[in-house]
C-alpha positions as CSV (number, residue, x, y, z in Angstrom):
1,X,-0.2,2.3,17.9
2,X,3.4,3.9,16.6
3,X,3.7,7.5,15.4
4,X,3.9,7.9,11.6
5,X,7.4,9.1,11.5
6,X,8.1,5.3,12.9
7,X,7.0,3.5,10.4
8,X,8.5,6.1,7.6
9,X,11.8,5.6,9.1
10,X,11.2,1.9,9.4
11,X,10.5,2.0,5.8
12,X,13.3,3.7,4.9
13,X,15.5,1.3,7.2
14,X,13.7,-2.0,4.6
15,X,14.6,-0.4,1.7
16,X,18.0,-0.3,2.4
17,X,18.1,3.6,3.9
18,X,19.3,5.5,0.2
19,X,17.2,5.8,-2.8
20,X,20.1,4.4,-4.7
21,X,19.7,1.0,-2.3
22,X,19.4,-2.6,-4.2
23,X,16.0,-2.9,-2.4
24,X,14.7,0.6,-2.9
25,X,15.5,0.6,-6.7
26,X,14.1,-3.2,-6.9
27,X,10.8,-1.6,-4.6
28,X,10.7,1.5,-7.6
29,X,10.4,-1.2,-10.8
30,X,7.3,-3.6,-9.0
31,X,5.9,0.2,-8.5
32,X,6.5,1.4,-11.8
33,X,5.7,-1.9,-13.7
34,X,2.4,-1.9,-11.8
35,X,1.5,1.8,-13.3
36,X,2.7,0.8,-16.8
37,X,0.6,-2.2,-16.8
38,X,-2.4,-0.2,-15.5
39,X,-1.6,2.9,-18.1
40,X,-1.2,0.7,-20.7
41,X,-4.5,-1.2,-20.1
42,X,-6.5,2.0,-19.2
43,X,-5.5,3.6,-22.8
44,X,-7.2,0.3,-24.5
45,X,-10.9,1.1,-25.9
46,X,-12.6,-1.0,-22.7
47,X,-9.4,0.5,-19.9
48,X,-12.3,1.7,-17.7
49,X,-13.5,-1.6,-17.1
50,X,-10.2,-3.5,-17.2
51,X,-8.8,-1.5,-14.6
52,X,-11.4,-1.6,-12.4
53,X,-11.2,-5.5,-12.9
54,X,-8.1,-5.8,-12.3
55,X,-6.8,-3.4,-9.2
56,X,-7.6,-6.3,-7.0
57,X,-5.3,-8.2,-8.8
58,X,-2.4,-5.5,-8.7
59,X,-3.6,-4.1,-5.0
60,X,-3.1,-7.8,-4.0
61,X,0.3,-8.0,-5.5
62,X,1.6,-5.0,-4.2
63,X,0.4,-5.8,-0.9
64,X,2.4,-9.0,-0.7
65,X,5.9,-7.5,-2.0
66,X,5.9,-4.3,0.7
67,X,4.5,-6.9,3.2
68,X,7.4,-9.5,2.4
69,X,9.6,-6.5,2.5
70,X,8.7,-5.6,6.0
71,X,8.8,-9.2,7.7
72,X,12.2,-9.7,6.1
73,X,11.0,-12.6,4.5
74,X,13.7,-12.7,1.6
75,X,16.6,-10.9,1.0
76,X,15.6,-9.1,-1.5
77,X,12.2,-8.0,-3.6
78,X,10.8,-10.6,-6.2
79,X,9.3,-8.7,-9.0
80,X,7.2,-11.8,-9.2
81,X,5.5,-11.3,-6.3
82,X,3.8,-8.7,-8.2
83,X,1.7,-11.3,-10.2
84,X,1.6,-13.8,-7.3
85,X,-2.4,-13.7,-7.1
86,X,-2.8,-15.7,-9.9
87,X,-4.1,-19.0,-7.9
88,X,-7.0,-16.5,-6.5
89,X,-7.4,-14.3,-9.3
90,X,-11.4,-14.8,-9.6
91,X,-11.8,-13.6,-5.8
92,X,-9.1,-11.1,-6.7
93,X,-11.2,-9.3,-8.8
94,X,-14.4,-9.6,-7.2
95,X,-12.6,-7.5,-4.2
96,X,-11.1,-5.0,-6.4
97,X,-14.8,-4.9,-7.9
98,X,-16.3,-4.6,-4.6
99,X,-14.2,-2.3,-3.3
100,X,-14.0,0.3,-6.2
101,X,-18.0,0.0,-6.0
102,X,-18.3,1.1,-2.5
103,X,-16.4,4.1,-2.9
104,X,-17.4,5.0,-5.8
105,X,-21.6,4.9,-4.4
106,X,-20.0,6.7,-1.2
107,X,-18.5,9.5,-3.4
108,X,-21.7,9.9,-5.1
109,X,-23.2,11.2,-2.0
110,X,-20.0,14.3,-1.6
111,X,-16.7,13.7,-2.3
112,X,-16.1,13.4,1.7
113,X,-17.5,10.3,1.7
114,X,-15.9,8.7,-0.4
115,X,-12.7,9.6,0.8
116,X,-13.7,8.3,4.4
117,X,-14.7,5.0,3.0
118,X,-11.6,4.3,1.2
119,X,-9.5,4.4,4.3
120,X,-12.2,2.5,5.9
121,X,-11.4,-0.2,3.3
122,X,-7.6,0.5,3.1
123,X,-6.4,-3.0,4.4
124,X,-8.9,-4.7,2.1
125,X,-6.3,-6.3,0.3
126,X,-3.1,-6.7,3.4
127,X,-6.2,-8.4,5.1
128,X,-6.9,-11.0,1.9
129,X,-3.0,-11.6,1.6
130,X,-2.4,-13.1,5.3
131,X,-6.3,-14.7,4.9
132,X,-6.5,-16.1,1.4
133,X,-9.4,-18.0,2.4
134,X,-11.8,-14.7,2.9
135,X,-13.9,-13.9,0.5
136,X,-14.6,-10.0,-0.3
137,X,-17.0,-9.0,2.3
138,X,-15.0,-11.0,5.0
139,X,-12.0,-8.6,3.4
140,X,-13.7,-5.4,3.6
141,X,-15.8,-5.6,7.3
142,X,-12.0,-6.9,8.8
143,X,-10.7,-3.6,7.3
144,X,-13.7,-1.8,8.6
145,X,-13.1,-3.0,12.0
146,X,-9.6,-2.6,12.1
147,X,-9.6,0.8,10.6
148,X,-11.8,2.3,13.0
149,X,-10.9,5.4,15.0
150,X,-7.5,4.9,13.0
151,X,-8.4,6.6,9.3
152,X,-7.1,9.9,10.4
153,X,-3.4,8.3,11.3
154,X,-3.6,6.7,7.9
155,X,-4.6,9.5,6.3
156,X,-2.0,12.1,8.2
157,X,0.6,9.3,7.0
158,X,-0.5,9.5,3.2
159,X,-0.1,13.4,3.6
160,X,3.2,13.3,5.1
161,X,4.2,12.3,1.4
162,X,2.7,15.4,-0.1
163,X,6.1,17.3,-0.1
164,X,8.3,14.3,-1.0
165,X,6.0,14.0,-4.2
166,X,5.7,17.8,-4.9
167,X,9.5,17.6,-4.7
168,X,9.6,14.5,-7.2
169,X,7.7,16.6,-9.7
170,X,10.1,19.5,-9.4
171,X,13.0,16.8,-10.9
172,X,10.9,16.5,-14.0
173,X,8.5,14.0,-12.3
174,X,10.9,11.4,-12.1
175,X,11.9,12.0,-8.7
176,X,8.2,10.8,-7.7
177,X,9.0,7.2,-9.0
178,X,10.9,7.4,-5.5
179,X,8.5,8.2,-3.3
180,X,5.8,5.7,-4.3
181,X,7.7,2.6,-2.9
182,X,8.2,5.2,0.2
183,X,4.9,5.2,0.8
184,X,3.9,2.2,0.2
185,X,6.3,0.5,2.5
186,X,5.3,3.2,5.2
187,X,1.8,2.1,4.8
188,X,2.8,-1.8,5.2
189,X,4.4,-1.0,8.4
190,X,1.0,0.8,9.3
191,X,-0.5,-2.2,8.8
192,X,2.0,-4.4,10.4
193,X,1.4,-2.4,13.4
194,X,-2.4,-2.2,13.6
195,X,-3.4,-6.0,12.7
196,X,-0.9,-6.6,16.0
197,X,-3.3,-4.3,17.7
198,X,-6.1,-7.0,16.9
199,X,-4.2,-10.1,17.2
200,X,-2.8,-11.0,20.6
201,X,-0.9,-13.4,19.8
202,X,1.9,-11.3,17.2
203,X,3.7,-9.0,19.1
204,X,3.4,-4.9,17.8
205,X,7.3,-3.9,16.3
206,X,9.4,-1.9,18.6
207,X,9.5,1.3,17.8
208,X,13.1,2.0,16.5
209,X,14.8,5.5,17.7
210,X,13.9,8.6,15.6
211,X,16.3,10.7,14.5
212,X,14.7,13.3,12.8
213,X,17.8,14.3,10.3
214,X,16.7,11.2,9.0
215,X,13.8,12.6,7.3
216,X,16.0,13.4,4.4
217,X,16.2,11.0,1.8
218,X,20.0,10.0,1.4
219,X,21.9,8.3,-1.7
């Protein structure tokens, strides 16, 4: 399995290296469309529910455009893929369902919990883009098994971020819209990385070079 600071600086590397790049600033408007959408819906008189109905959808979407990004599948992000779970929209929200459930009972019994179980269920929805064909619990047992003995990578990886969006708060909170396609393409690589741990047949991605001036986000 690759160190973190891979598959940050691989993600940086997809998204065109700058935060000014065609692919980062196309990454930034799928993220902040998606949290529009889901402020917009969760300010309605039933938003509760309606969210929780339809993350799956969104979680699936997302999935698919940093997951394109990553194999270099086109040229450049398709907002569309954003809404590109349409054609499995029922099972879409039966996992989103299913999965806000689980973690939801887990964090009833201590916040800790809960927190353990999301990572546990983290590749829910990478795992239902490359297998369209299973159904929730297939989903959530595949992330199970291939999340175990790595949630504390996963989780180190989501903390690496904390600065980066403490720092994007700092610029009036607009420097945060940044960061979120960051992460998320840093987390695709993660997964990129560990379903080739489980799958003999796709070969793991190098590892590129580090170079750790590279840490620092450049125009």
């Amino acid at each position: 399995m690759n160190e973190n600071k891979v598959f940050r600086a691989n993600a940086r590397a997809q998204l065109g290296g700058g935060i000014f790049a065609n692919n980062w600033l196309m990454a930034l408007l799928v993220c902040f469309i998606h949290s529009a959408i889901m402020g917009a819906i969760s300010a309605t008189g039933v938003g509760s529910i309606a969210t929780v109905l339809l993350n799956g959808f969104f979680m699936f979407g997302l999935a698919r455009v940093f997951l394109q990004l990553i194999r270099s599948q086109k040229d450049k992000i398709d907002v569309g893929d954003l809404f590109c779970g349409t054609e499995h929209f029922g099972s879409l929200v039966l996992l989103g369902l299913m999965h806000f459930l689980f973690i939801f009972l887990w964090t009833l019994l201590f916040i800790i919990p809960g927190i353990i179980k999301s990572y546990s269920y983290a590749m829910a929805f990478y795992i239902k883009h490359d297998h369209p064909e299973y159904d929730w619990k297939q989903c959530i047992d595949e992330s199970r098994r291939m999340m175990d003995g790595h949630k504390w990578q996963l989780f180190c990886l989501d903390f690496s971020f904390v600065g980066w969006f403490l720092l994007g708060f700092l610029c009036c909170g607009i420097g945060t819209l940044w960061v979120t396609p960051y992460e998320q393409a840093a987390r695709a690589n993660f997964y990129e990385n560990l379903k080739a741990l489980y799958d003999p047949e796709i070969e793991a991605p190098a590892e590129e070079a580090y170079d750790p001036t590279s840490e620092t986000v450049e125009e």
